[in-house]
DSSP file (Angstrom, degrees, kcal/mol; ACC not computed):
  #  RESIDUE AA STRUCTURE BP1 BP2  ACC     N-H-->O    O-->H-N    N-H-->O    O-->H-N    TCO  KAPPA ALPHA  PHI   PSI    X-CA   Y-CA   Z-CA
    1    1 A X              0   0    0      0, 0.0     0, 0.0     0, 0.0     0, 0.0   0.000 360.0 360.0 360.0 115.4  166.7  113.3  225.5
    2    2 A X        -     0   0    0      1,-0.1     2,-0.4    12,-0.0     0, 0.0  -0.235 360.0-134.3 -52.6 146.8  165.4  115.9  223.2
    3    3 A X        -     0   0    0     11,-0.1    11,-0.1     1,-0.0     2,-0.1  -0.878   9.8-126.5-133.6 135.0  162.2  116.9  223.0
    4    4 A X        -     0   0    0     -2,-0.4     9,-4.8     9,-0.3     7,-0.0  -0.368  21.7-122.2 -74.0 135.1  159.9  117.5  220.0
    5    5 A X  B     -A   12   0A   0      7,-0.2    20,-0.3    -2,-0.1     2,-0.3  -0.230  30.7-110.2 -66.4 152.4  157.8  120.9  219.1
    6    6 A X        -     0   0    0      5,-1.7    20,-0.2    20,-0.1     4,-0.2  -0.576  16.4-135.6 -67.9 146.4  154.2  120.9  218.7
    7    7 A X  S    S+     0   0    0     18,-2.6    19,-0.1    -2,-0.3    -1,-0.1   0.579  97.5  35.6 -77.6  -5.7  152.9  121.3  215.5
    8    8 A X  S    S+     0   0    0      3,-0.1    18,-0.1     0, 0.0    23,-0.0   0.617 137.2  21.1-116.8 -65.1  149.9  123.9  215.9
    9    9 A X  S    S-     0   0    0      2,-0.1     3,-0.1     1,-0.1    -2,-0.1   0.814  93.6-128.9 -91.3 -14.2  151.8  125.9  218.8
   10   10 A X        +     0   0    0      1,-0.4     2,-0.5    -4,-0.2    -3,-0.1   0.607  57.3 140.4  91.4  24.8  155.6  125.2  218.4
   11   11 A X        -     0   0    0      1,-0.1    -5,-1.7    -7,-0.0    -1,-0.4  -0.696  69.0 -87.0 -92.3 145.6  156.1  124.2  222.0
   12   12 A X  B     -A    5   0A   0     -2,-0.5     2,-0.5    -7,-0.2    -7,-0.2  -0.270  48.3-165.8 -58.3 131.1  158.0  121.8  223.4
   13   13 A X        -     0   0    0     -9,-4.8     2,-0.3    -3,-0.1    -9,-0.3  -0.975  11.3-148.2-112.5 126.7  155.6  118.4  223.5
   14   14 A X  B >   -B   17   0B   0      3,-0.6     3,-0.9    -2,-0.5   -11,-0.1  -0.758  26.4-102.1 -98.6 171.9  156.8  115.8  225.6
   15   15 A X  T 3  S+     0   0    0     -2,-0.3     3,-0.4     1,-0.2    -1,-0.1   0.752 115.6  48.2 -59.5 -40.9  156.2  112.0  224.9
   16   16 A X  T 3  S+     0   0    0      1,-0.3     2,-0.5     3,-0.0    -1,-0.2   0.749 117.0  38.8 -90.4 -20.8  153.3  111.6  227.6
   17   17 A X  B <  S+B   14   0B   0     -3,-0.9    -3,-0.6    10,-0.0    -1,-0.3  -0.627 106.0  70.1-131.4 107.0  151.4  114.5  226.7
   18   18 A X        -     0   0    0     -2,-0.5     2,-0.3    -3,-0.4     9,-0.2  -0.717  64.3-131.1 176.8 147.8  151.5  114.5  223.0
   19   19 A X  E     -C   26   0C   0      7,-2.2     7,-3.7    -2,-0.2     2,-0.3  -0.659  13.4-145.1 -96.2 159.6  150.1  112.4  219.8
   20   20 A X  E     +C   25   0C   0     -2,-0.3     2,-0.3     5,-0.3     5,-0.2  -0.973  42.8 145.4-104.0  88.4  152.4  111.4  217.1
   21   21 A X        +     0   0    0      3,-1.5    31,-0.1    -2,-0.3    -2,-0.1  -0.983  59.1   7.5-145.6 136.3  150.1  111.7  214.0
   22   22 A X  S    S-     0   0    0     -2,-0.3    -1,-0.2     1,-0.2     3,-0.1   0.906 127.8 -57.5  25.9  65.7  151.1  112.9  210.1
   23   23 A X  S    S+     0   0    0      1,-0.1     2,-0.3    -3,-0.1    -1,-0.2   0.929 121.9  98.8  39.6  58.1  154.9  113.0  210.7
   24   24 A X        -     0   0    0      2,-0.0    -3,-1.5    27,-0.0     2,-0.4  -0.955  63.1-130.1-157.6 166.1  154.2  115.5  213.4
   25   25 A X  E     -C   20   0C   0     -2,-0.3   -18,-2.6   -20,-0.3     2,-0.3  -0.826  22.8-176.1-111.3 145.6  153.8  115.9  216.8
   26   26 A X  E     -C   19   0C   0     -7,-3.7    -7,-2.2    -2,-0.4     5,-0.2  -0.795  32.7-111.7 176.3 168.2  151.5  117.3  219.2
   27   27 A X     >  -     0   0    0     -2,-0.3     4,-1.1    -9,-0.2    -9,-0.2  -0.022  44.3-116.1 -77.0 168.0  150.1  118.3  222.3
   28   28 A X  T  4 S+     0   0    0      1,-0.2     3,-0.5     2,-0.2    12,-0.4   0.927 119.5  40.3 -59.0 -42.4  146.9  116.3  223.4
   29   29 A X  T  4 S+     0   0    0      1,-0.2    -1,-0.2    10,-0.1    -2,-0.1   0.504 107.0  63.1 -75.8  -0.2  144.8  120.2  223.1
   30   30 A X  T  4 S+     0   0    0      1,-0.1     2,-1.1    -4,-0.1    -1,-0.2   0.819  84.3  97.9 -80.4 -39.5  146.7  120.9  220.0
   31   31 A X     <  +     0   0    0     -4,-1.1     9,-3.0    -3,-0.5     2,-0.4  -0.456  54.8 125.5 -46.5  61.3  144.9  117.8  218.5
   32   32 A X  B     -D   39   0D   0     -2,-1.1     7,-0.3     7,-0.2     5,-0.2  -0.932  62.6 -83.1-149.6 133.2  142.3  119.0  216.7
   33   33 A X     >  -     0   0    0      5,-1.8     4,-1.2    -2,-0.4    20,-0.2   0.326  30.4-132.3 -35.7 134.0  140.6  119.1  213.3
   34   34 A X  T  4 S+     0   0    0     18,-1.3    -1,-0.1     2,-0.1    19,-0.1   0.857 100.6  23.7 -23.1 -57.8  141.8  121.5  210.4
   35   35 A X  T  4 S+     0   0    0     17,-0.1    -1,-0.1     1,-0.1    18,-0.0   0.992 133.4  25.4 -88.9 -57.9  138.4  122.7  209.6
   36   36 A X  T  4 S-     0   0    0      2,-0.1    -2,-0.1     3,-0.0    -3,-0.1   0.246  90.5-129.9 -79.0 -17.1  135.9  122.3  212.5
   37   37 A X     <  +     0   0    0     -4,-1.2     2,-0.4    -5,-0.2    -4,-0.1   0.672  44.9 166.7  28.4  32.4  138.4  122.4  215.4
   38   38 A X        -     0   0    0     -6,-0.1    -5,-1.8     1,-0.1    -1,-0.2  -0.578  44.9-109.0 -51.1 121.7  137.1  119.5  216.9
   39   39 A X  B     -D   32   0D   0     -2,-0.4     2,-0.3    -7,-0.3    -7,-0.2  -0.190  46.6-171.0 -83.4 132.6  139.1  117.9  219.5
   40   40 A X        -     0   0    0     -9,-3.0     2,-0.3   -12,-0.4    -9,-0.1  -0.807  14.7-169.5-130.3 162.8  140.7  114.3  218.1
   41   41 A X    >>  -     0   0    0     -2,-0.3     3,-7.8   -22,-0.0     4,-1.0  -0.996  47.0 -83.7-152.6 170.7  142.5  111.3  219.4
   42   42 A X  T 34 S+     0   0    0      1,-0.3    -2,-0.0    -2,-0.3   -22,-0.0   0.133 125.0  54.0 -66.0  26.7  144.1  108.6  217.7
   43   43 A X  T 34 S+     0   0    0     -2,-0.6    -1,-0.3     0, 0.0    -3,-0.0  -0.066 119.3  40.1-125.1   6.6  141.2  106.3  217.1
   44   44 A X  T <4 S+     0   0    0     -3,-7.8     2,-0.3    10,-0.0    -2,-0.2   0.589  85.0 100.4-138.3  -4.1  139.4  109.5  215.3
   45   45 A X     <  -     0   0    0     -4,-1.0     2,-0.3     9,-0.1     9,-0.2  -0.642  47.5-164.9 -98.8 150.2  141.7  111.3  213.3
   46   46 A X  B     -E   53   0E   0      7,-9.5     7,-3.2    -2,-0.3    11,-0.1  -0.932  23.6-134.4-112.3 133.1  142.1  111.0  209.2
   47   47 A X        +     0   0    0     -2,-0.3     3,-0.3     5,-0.3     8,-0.0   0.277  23.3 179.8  16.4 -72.8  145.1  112.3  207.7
   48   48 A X        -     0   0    0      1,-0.2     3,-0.4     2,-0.1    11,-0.1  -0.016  63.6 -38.7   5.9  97.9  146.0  114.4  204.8
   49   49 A X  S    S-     0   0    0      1,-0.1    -1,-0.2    -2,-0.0     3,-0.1   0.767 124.0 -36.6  66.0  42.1  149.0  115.8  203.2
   50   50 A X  S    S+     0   0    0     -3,-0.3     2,-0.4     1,-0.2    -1,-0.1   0.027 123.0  70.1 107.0 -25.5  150.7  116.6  206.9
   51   51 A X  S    S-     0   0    0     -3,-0.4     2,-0.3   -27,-0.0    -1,-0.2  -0.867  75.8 -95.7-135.1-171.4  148.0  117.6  208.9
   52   52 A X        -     0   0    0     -2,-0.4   -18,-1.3   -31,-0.1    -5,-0.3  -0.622  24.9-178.9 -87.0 141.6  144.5  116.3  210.7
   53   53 A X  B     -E   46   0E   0     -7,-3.2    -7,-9.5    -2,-0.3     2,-0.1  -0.909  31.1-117.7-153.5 140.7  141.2  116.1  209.9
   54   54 A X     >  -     0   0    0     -2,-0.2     4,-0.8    -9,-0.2    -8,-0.2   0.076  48.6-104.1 -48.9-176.9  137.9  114.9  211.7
   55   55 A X  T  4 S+     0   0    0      1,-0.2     3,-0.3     2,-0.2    -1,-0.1   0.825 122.3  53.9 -79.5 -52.1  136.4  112.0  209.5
   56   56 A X  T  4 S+     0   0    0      1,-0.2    -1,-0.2   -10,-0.0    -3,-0.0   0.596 110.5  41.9 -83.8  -2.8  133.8  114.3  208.2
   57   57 A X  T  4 S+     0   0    0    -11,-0.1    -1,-0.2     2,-0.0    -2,-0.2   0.582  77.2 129.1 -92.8 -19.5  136.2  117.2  206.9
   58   58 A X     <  -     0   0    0     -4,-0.8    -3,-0.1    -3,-0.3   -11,-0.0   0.043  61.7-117.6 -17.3 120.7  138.6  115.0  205.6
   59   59 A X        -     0   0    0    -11,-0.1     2,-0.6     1,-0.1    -1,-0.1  -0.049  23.1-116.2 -76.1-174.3  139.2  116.2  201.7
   60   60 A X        -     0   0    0     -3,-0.1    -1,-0.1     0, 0.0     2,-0.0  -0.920  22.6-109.4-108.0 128.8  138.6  114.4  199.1
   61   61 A X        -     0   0    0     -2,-0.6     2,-0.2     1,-0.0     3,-0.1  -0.519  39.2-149.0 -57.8 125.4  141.0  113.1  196.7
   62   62 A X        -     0   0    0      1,-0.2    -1,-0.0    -2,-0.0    -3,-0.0  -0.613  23.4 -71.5 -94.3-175.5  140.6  114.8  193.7
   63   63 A X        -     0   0    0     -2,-0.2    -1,-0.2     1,-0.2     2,-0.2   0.046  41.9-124.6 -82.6 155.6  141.2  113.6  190.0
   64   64 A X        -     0   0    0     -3,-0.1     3,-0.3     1,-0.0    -1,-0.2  -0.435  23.0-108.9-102.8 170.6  144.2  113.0  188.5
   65   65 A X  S >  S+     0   0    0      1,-0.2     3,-1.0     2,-0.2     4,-0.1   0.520 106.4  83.8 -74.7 -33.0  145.9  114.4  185.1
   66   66 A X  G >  S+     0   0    0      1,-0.2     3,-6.2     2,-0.2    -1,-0.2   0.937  77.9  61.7 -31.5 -66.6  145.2  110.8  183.8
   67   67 A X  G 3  S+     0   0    0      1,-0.3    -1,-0.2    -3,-0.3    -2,-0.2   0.711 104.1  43.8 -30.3 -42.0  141.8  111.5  182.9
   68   68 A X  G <  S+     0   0    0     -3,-1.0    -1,-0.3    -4,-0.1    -2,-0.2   0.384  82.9 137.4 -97.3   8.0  142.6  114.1  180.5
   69   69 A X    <>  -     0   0    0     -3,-6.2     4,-1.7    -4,-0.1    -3,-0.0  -0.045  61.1-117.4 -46.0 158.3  145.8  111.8  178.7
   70   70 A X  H  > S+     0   0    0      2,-0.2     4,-1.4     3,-0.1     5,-0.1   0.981 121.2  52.0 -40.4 -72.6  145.7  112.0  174.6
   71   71 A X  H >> S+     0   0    0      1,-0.2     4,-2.7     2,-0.2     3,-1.2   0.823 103.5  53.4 -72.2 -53.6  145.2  108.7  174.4
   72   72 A X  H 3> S+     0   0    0      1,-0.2     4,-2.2     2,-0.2    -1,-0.2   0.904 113.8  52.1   3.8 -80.9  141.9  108.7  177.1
   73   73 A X  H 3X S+     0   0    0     -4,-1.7     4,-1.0     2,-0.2    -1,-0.2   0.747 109.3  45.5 -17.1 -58.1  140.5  111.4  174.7
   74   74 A X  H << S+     0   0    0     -4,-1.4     4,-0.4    -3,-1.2    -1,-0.2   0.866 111.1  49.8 -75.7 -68.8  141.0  109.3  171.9
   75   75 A X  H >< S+     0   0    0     -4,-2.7     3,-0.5     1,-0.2    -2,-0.2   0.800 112.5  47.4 -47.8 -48.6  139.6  106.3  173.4
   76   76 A X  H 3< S+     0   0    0     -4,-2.2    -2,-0.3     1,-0.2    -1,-0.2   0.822 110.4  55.7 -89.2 -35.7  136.3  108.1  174.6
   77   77 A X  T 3< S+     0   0    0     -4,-1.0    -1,-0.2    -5,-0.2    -2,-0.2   0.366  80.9 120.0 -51.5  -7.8  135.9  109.8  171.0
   78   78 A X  S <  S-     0   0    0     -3,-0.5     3,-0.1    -4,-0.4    -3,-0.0  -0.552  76.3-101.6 -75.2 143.8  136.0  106.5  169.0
   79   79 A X        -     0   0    0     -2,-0.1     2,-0.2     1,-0.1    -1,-0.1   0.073  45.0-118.7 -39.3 145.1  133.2  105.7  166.9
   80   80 A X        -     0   0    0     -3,-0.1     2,-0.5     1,-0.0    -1,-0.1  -0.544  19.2-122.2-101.8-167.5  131.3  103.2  168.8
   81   81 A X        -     0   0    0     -2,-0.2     2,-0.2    -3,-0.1    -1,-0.0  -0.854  25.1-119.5-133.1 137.3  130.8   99.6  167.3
   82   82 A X        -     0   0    0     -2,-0.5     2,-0.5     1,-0.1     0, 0.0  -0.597  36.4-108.6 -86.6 164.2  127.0   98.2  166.9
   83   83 A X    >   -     0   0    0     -2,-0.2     3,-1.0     3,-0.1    -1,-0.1  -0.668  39.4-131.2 -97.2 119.1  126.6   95.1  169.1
   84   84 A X  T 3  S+     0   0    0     -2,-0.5     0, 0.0     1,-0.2     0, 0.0  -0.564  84.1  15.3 -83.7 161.8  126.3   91.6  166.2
   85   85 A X  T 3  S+     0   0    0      1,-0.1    -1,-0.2    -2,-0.1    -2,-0.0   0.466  93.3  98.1  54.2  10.9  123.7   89.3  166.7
   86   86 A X    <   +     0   0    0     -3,-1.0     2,-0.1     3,-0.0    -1,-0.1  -0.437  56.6 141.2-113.5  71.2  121.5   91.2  169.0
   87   87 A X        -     0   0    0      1,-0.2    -3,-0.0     2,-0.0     0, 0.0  -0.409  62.0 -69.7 -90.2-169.0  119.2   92.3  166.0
   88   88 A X              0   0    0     -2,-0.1    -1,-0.2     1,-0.1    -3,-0.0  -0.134 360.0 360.0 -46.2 147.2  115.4   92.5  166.2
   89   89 A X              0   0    0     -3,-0.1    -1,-0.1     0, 0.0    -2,-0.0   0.394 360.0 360.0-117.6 360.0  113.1   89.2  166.5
């Protein structure tokens, strides 16, 4: 049975010492946050775009191309509309 690389050092991981975490493999010391190199296991590591991150380095999604549609624009530049029936008493 063939045996899957690590992902950080590119050594053969085998199944009992290695995680399986972002479509990757890797050794248990290999396992360790992106930013901080904090040591993780699979009750602490978050995800994102292939590799792992502690909780607290974890990116942030940023904003989408929506925001800035024509029609968005449009919508946030219309005149606004005065509110009937709440005048003065």
């Amino acid at each position: 049975m063939p045996s899957s690389k690590c992902y950080v050092c590119g050594k053969t991981a085998y199944p009992l010492e290695s995680y399986s975490a972002a479509d990757n493999v890797f050794h248990k010391l290999c396992f360790r946050c992106k930013e901080c190199n904090m040591t993780l296991n699979v009750g602490t590591f978050k995800a994102f775009e292939g590799s792992v991150y502690c909780s607290k380095c974890v990116p942030k999604p940023s904003a989408t191309a929506v925001a800035d549609d024509f029609k968005v624009k449009n919508a946030l530049n219309a005149p606004k509309r005065k509110a009937e029936g709440l005048g003065a008493v």
